[in-house]
N, C-alpha and C positions, 0 to 999 in steps of 0.2 A: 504494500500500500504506500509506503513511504517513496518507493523509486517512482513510482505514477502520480504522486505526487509532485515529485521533483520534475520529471518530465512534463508537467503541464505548466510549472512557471518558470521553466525553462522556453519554453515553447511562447510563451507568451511574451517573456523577454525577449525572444529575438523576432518576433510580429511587430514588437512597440519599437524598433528601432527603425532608424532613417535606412531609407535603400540610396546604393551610392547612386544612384540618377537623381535622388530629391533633393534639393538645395540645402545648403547648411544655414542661410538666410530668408526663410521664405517670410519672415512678417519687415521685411527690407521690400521686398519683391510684391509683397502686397502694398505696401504704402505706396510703391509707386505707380502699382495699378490702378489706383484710389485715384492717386492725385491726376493721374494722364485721361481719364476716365470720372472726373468729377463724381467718384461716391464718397457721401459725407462715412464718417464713423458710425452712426445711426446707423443706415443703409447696411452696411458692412457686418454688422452686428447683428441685424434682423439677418442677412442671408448665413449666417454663419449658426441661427437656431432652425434654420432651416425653414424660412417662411419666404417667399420672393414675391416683391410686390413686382412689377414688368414695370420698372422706373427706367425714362434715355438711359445708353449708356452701358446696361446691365450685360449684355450680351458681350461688347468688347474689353468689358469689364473682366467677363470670364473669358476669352478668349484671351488676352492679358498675361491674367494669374496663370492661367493652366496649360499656356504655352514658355510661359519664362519658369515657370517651376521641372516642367520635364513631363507633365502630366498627357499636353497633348504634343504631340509630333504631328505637325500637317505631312510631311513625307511618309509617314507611318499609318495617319488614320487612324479612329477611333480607337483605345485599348482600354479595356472595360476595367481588366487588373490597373491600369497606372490612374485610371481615376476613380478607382476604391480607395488605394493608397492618397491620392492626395487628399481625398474627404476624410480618412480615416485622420491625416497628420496633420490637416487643417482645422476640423472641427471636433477631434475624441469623437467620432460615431464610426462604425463600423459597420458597413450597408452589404448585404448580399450580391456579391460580383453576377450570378445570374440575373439579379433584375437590372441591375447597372446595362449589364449586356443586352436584355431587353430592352432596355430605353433607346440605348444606343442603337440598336437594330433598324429601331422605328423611324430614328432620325439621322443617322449619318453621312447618307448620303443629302441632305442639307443642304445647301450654297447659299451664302460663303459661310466661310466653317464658324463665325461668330451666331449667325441664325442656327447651327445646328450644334454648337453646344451651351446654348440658351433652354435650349427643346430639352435636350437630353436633362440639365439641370432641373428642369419644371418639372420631368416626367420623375426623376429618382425624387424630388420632395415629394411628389403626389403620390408616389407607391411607398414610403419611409416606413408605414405604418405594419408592421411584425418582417420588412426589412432591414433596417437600421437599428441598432442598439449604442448605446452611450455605454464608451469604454473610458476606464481610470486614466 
């Protein structure tokens, strides 16, 4: 009992830790998506409990953050694992990479890629509810 034990918070330490593609600066990288992107601190705040009002902005807002973080690759295209990871390291919640995938499914092929990961964001708050859990 005690080694399954050991191996779950084992396991959990190296979940909680930064993958070497995510910035060692990411609340750097969001100020600056703020500021080039006019969202107040409020705004930022509210997207960050996971509520999105569709305020200017919002879209290249997240196109932004989630292409200077490492999260989206435009030469890559959607990857549902890199942006579990970055909600996981940006907001402690923990969202099921399947429905992530779904979302994404629905919307990635999009144009141009700010409208389609606006969508994608809309769709993973709208489905959060018994996907997403709040981690320590």
């Amino acid at each position: 009992m005690f080694y399954i034990l050991v191996l779950i918070l084992t396991a959990r330490t190296i979940l909680a830790q930064r993958p070497d593609w995510y910035p060692e600066n990411p609340a750097k990288i969001e100020e600056q998506c703020m500021r080039e992107h006019s969202i107040t601190p409020e705004i930022w705040s509210t997207i960050r409990s996971f509520h999105l009002d569709d305020t200017p902005n919002v879209g290249s807002f997240f196109l932004c953050l989630n292409t200077k973080k490492g999260v989206f690759r435009p030469e890559k295209g959607f990857e549902p694992e890199r942006l579990a990871i970055g909600i996981r390291m940006t907001t402690k919640v923990d969202c099921d990479v399947n429905m992530i995938r779904n979302c994404g499914d629905r919307y990635k092929e999009l144009k141009p890629h700010d409208h389609m990961i606006l969508n994608i964001i809309k769709c993973i708050f709208e489905n959060k509810e018994g996907n997403c859990r709040k981690i320590q």
